[in-house]
N, CA, C and O atoms as a Tripos MOL2 file, in Angstrom:
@<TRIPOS>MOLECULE
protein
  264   263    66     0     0
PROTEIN
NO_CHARGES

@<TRIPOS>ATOM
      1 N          18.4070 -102.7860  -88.2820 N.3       1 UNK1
      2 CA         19.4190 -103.7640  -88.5220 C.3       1 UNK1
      3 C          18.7960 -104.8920  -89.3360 C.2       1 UNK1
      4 O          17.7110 -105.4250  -89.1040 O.2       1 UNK1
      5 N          19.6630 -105.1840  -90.3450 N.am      2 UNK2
      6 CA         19.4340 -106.2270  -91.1610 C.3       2 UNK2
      7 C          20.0480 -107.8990  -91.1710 C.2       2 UNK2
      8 O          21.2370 -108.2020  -91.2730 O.2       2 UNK2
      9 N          18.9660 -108.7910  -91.0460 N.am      3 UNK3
     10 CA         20.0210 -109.9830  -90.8790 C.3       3 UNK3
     11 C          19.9510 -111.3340  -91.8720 C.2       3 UNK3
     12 O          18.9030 -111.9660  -92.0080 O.2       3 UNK3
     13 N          21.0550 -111.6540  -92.4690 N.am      4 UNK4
     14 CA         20.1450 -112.7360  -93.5780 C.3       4 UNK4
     15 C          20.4070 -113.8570  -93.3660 C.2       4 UNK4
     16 O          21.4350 -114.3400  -92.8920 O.2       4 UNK4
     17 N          19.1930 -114.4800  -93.8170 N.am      5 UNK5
     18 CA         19.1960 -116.2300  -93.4040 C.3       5 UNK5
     19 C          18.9260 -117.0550  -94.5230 C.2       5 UNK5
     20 O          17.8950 -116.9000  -95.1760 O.2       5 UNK5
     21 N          19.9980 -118.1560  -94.8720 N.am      6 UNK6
     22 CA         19.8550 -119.1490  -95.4960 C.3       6 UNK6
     23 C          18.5580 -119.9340  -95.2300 C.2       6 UNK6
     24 O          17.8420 -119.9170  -94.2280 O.2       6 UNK6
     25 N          18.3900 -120.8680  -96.7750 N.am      7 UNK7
     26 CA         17.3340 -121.7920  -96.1330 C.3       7 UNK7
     27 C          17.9530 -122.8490  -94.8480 C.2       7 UNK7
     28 O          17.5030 -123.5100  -93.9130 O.2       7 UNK7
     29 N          18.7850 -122.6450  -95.2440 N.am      8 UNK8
     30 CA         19.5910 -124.0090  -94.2340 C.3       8 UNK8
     31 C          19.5360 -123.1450  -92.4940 C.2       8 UNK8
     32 O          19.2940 -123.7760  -91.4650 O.2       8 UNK8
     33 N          19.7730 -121.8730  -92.5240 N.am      9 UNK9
     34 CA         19.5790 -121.4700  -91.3480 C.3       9 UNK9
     35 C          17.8300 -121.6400  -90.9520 C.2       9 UNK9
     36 O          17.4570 -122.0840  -89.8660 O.2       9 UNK9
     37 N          16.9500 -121.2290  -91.9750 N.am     10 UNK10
     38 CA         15.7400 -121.3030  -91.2360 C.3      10 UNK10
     39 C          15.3830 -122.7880  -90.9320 C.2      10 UNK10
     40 O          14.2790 -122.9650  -90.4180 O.2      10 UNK10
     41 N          15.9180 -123.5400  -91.0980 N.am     11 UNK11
     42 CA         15.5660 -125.5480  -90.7670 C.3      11 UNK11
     43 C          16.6530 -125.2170  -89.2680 C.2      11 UNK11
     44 O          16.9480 -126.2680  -88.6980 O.2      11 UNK11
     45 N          17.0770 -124.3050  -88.7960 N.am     12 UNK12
     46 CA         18.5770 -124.8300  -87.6340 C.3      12 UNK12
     47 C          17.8340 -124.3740  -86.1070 C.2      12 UNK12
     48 O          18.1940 -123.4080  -85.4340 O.2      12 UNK12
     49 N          16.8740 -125.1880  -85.8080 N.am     13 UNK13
     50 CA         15.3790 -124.8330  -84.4400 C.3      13 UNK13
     51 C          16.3960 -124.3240  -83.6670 C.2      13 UNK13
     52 O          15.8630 -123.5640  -82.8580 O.2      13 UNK13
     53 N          17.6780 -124.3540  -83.4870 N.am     14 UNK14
     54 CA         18.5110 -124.1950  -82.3160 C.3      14 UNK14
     55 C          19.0410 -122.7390  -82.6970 C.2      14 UNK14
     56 O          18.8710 -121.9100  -81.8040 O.2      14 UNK14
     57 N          19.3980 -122.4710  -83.3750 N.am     15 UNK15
     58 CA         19.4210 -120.9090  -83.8060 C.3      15 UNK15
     59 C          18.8130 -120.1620  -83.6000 C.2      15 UNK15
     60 O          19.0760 -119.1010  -83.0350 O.2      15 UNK15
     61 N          17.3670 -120.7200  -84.2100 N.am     16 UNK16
     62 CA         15.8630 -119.7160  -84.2940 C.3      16 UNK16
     63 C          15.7260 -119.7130  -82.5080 C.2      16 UNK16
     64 O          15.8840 -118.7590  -81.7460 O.2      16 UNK16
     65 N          15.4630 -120.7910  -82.2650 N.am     17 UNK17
     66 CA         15.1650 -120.3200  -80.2970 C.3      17 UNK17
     67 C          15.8330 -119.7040  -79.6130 C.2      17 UNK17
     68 O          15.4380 -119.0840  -78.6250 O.2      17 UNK17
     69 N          17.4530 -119.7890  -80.1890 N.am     18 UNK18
     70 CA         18.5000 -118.6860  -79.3860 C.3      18 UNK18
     71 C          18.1470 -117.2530  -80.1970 C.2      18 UNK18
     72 O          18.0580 -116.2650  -79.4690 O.2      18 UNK18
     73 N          18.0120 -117.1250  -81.1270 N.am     19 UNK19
     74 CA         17.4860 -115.9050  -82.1930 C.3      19 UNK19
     75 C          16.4580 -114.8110  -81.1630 C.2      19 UNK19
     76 O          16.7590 -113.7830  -80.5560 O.2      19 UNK19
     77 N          14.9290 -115.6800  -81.3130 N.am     20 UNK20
     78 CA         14.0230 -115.7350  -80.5710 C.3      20 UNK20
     79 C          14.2940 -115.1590  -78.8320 C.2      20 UNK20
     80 O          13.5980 -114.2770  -78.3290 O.2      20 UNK20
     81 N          15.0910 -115.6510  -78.3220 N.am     21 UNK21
     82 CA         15.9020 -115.1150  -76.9600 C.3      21 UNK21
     83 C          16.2070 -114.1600  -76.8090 C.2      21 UNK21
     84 O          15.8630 -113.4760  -75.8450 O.2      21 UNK21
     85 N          17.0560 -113.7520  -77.8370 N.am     22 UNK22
     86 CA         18.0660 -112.3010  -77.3770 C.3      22 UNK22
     87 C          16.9670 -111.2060  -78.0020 C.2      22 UNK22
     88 O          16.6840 -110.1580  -77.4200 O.2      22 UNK22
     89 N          16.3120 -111.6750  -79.4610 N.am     23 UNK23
     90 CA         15.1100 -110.5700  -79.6250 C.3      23 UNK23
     91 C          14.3250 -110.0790  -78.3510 C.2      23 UNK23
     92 O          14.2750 -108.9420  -77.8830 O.2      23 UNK23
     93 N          13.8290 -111.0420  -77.9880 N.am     24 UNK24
     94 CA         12.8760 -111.1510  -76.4980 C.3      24 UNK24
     95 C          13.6200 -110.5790  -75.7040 C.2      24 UNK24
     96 O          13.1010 -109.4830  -75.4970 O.2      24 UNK24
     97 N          14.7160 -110.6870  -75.0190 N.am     25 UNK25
     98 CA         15.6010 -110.3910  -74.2460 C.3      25 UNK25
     99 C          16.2180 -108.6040  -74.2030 C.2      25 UNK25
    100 O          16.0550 -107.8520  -73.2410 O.2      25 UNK25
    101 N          16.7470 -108.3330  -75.1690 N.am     26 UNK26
    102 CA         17.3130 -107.2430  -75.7690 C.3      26 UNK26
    103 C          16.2350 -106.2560  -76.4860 C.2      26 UNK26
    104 O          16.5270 -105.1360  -76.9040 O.2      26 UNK26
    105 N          14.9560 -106.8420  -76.5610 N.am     27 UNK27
    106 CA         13.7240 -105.8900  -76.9500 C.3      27 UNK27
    107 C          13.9200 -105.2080  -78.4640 C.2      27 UNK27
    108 O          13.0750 -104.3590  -78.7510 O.2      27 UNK27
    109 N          14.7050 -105.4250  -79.2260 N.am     28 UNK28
    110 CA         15.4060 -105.2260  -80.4490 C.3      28 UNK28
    111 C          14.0750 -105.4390  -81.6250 C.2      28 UNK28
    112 O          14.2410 -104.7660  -82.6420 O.2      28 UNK28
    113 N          13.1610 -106.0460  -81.6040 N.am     29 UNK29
    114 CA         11.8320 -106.4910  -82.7260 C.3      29 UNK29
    115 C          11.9220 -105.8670  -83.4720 C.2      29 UNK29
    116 O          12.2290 -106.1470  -84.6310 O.2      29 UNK29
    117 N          11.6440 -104.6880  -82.9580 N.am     30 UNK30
    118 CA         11.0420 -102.9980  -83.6440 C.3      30 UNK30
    119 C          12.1820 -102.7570  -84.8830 C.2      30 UNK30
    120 O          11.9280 -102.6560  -86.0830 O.2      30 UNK30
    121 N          13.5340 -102.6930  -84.2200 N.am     31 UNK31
    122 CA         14.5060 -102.5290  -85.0640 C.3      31 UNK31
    123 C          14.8740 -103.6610  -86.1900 C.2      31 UNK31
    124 O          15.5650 -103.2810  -87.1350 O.2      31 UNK31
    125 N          14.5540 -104.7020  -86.1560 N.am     32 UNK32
    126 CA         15.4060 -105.9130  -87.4600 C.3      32 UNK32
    127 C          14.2940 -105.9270  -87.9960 C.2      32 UNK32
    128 O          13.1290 -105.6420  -87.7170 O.2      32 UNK32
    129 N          15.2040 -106.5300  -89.2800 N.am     33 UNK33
    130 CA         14.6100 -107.1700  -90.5050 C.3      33 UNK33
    131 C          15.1990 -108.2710  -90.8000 C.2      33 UNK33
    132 O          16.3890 -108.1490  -91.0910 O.2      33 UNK33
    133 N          14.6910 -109.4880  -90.8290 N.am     34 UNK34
    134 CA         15.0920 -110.7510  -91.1280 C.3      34 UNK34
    135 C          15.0800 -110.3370  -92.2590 C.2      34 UNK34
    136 O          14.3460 -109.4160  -92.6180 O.2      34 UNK34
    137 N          15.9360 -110.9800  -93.0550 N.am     35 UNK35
    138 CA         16.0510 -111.0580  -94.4280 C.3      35 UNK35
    139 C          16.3810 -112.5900  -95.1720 C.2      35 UNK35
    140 O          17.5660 -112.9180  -95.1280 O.2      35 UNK35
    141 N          15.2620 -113.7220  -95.9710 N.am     36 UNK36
    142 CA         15.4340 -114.8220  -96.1230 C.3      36 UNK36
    143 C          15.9870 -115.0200  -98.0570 C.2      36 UNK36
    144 O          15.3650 -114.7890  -99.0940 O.2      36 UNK36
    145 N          16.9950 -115.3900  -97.8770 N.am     37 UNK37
    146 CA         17.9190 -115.1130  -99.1950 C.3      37 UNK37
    147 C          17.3710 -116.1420 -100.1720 C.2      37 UNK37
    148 O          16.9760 -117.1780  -99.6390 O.2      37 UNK37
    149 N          17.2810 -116.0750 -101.3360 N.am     38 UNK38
    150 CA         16.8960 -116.6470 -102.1430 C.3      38 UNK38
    151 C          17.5220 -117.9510 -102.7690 C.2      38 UNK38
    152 O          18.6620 -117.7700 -103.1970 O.2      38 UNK38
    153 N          17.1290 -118.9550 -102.8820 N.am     39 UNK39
    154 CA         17.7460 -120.1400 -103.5530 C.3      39 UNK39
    155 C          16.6160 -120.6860 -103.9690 C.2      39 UNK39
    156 O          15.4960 -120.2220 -103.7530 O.2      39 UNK39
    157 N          16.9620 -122.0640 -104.8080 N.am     40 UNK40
    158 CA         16.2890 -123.2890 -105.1690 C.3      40 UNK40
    159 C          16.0710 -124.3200 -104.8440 C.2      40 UNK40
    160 O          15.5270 -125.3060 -105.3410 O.2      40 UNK40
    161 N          16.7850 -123.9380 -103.4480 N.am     41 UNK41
    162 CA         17.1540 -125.3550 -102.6070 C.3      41 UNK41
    163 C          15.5110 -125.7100 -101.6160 C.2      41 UNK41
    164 O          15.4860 -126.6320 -100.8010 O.2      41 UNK41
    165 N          14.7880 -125.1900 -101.7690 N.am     42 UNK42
    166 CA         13.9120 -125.1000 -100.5330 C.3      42 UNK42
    167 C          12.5760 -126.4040 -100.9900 C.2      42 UNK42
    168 O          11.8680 -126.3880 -101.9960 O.2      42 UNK42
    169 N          12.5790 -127.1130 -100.2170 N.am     43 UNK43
    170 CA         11.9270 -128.4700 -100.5060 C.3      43 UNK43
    171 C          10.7030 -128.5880  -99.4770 C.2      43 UNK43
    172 O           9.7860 -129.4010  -99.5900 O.2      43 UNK43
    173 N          10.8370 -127.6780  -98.4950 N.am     44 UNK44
    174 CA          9.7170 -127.4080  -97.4210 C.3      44 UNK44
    175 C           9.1060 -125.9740  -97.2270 C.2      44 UNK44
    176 O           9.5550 -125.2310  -96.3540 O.2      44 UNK44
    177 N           7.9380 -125.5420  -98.1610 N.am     45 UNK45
    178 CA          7.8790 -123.7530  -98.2210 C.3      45 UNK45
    179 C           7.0330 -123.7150  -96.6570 C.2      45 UNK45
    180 O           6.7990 -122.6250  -96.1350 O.2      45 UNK45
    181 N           6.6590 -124.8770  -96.0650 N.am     46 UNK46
    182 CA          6.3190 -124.2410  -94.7220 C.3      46 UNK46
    183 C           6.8360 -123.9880  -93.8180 C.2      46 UNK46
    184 O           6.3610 -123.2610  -92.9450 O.2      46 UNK46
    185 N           8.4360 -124.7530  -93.7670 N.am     47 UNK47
    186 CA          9.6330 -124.4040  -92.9260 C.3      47 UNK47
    187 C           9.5560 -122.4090  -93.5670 C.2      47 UNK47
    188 O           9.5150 -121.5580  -92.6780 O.2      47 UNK47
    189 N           9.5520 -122.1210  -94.4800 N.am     48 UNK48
    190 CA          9.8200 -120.7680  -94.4800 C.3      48 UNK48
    191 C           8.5840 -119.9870  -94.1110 C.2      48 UNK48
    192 O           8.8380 -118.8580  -93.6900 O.2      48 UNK48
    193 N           6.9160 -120.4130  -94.1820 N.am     49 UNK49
    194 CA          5.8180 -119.8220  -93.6470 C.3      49 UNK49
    195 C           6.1620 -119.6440  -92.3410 C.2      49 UNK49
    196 O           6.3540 -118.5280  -91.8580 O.2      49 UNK49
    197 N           6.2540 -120.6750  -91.7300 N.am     50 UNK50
    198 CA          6.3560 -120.9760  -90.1900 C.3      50 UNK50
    199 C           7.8810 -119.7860  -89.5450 C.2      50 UNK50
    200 O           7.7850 -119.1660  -88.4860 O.2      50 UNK50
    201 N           8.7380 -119.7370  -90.1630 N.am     51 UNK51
    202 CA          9.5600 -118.6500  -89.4280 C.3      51 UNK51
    203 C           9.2620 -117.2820  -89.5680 C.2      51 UNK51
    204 O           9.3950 -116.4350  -88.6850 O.2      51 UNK51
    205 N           8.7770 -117.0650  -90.9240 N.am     52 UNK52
    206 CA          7.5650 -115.8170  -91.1380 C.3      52 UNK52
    207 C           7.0920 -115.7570  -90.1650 C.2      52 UNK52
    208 O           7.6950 -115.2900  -89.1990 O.2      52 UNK52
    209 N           5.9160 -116.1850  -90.0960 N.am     53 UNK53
    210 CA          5.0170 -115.8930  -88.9400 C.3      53 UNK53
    211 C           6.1340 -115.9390  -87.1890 C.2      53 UNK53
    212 O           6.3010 -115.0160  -86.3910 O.2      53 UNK53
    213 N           6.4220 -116.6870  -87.1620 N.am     54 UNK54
    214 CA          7.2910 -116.6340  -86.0190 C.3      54 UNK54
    215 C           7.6230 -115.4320  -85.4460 C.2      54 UNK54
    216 O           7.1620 -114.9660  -84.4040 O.2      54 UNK54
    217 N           8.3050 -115.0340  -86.0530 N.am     55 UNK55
    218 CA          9.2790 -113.6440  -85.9440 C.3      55 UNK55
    219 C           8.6140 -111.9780  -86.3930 C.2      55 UNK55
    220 O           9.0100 -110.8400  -86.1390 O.2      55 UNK55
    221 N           7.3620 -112.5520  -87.2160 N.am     56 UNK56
    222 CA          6.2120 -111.2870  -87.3070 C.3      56 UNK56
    223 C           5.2280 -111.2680  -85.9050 C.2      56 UNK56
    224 O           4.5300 -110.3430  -85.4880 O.2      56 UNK56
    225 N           5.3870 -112.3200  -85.4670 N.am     57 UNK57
    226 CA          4.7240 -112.5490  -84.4880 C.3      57 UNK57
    227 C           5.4730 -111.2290  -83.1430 C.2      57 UNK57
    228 O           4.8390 -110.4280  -82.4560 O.2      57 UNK57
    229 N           6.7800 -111.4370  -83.1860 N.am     58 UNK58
    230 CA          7.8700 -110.3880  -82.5000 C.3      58 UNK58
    231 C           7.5790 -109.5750  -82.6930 C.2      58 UNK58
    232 O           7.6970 -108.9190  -81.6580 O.2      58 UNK58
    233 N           7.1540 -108.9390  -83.5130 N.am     59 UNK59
    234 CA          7.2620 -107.7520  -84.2230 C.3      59 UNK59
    235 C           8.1310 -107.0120  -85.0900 C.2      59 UNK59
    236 O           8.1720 -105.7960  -85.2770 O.2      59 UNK59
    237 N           9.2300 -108.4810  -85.8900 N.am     60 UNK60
    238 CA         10.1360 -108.0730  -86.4140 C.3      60 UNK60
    239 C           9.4610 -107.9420  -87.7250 C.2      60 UNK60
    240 O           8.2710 -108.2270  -87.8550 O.2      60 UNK60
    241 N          10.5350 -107.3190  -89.1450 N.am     61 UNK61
    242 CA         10.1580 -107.8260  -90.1240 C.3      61 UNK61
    243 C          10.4690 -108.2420  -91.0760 C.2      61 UNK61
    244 O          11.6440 -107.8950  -91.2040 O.2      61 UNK61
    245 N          10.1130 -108.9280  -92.0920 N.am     62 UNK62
    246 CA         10.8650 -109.8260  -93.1940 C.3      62 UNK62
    247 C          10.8020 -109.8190  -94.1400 C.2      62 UNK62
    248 O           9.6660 -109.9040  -94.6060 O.2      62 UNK62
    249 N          11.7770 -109.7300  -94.9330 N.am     63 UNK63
    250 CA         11.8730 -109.6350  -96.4060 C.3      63 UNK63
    251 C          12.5410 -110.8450  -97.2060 C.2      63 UNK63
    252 O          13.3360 -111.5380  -96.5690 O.2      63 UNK63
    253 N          12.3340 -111.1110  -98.3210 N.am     64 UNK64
    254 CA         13.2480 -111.5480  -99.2540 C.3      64 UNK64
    255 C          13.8330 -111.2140 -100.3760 C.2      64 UNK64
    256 O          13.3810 -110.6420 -101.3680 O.2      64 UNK64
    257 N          15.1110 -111.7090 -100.0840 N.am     65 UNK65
    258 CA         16.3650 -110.8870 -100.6120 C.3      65 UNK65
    259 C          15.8980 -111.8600 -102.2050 C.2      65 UNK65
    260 O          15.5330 -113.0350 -102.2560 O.2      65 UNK65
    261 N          16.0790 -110.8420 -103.4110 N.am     66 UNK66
    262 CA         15.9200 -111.5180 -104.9920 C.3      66 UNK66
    263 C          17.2680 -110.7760 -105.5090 C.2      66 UNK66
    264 O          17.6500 -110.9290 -106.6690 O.2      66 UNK66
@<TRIPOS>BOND
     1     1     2 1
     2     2     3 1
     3     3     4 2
     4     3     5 am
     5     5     6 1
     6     6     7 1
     7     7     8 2
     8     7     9 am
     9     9    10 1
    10    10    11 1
    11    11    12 2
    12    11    13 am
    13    13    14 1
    14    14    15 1
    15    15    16 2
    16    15    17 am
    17    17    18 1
    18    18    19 1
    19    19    20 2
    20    19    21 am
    21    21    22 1
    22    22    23 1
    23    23    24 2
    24    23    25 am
    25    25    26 1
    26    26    27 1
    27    27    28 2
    28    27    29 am
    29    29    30 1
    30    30    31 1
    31    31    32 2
    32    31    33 am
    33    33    34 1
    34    34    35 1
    35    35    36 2
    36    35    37 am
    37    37    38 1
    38    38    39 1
    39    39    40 2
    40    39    41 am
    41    41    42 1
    42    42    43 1
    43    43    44 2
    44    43    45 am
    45    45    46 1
    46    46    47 1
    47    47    48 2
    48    47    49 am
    49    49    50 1
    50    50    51 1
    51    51    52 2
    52    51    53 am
    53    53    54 1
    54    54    55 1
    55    55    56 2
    56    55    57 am
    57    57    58 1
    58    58    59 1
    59    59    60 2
    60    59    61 am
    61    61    62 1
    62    62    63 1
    63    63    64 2
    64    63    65 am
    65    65    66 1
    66    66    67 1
    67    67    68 2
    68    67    69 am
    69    69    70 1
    70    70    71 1
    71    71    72 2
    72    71    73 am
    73    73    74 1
    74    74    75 1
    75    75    76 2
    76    75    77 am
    77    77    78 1
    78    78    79 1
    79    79    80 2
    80    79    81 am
    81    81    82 1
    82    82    83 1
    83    83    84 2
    84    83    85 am
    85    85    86 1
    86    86    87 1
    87    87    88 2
    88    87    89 am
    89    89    90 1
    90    90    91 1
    91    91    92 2
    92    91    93 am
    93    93    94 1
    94    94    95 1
    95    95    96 2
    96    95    97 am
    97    97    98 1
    98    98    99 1
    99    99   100 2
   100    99   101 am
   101   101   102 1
   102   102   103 1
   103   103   104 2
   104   103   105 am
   105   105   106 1
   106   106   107 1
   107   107   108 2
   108   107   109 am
   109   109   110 1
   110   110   111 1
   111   111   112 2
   112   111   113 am
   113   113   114 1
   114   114   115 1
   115   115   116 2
   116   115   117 am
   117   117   118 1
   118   118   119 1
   119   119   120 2
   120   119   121 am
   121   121   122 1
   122   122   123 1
   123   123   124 2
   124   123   125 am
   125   125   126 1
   126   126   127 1
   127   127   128 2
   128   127   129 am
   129   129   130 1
   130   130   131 1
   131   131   132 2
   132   131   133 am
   133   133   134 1
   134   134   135 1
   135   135   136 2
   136   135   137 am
   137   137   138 1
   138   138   139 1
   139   139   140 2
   140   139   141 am
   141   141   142 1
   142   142   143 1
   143   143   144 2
   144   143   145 am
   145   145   146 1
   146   146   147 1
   147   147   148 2
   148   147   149 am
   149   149   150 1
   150   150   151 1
   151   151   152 2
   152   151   153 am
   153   153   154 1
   154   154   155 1
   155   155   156 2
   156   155   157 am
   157   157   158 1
   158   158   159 1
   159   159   160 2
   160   159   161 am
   161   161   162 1
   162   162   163 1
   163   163   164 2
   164   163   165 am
   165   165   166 1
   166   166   167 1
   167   167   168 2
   168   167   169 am
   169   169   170 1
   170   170   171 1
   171   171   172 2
   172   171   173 am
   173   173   174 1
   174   174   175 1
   175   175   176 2
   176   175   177 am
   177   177   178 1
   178   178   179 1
   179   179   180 2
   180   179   181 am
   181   181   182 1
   182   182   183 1
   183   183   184 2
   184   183   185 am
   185   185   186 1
   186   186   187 1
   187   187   188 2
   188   187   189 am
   189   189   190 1
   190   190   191 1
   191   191   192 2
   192   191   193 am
   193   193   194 1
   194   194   195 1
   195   195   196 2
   196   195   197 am
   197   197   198 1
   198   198   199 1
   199   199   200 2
   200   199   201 am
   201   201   202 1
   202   202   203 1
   203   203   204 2
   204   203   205 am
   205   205   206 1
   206   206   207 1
   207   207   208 2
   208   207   209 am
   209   209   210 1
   210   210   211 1
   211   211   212 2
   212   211   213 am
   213   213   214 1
   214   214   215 1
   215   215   216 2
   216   215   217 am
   217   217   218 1
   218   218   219 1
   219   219   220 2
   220   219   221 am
   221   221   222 1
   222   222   223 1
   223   223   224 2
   224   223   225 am
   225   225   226 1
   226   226   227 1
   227   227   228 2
   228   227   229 am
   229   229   230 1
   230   230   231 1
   231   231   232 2
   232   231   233 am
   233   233   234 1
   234   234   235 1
   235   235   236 2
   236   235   237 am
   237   237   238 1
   238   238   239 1
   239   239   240 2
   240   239   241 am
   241   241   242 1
   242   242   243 1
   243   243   244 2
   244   243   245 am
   245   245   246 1
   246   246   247 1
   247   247   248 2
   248   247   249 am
   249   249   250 1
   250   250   251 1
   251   251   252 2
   252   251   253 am
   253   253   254 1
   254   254   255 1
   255   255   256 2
   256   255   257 am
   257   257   258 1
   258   258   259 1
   259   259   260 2
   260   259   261 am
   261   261   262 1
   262   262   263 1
   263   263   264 2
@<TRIPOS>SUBSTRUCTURE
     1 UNK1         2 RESIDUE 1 A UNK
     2 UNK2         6 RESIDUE 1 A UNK
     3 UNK3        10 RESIDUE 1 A UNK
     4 UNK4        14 RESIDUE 1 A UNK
     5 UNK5        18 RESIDUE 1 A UNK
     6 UNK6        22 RESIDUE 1 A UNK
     7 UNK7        26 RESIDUE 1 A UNK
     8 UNK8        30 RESIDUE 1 A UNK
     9 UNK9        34 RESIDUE 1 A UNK
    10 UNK10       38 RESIDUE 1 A UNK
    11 UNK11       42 RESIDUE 1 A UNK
    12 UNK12       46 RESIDUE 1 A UNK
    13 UNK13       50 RESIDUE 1 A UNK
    14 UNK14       54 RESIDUE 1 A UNK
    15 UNK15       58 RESIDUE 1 A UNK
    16 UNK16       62 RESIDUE 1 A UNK
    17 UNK17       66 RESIDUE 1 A UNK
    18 UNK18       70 RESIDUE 1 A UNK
    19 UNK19       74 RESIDUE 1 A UNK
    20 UNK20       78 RESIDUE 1 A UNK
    21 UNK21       82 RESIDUE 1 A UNK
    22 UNK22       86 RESIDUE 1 A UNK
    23 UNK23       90 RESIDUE 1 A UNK
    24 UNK24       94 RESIDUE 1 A UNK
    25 UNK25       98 RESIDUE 1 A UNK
    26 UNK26      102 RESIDUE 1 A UNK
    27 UNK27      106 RESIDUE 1 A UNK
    28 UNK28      110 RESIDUE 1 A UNK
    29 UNK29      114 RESIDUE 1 A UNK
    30 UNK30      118 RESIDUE 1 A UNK
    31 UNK31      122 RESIDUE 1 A UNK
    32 UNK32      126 RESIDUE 1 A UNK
    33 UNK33      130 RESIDUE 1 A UNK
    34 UNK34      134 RESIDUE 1 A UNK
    35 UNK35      138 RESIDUE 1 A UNK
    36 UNK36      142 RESIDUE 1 A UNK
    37 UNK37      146 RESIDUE 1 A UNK
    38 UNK38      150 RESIDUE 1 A UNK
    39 UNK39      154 RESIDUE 1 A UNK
    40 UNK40      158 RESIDUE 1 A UNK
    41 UNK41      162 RESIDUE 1 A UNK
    42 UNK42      166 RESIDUE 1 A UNK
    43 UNK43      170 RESIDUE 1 A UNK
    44 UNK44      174 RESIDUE 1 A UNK
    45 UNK45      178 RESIDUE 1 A UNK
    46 UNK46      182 RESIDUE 1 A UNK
    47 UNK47      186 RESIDUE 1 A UNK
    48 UNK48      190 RESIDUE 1 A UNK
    49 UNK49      194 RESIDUE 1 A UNK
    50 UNK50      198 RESIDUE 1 A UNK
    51 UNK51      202 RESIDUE 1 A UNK
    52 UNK52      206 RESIDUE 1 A UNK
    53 UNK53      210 RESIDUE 1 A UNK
    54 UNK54      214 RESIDUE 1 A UNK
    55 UNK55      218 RESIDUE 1 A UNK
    56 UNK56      222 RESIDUE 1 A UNK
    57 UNK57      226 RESIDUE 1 A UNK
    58 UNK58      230 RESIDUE 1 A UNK
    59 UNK59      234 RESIDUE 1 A UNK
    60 UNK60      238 RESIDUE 1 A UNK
    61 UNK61      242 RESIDUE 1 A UNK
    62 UNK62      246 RESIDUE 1 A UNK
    63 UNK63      250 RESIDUE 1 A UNK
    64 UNK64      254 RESIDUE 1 A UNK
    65 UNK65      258 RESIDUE 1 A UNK
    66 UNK66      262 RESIDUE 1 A UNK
């Protein structure tokens, strides 16, 4: 399963920790792929390192959408 996230979603901590939950919860890692969509808008590239690692940390995995 594939899921895509705005930059504006990866800045929304309240998303990512409920995100983070149901992964954990529902054991699902193995299966998703975050997918972080491309714009110009992004003014913080460590807000996007930092959810990288986050969620590789799960064992999910991530791509970006071009």
């Amino acid at each position: 399963m594939s899921l895509n996230f705005s930059y504006r979603d990866v800045l929304n901590k309240q998303l990512l920790d409920k995100l983070e939950t149901l992964i954990i919860e529902k054991g699902v890692a193995n299966r998703l792929v975050l997918e972080i969509l491309e714009t110009e808008r992004v003014t913080d590239y460590q807000k996007i390192i930092d959810f990288i690692i986050r969620f590789k940390k799960l064992g999910c995995k991530v791509a970006l959408d071009d």
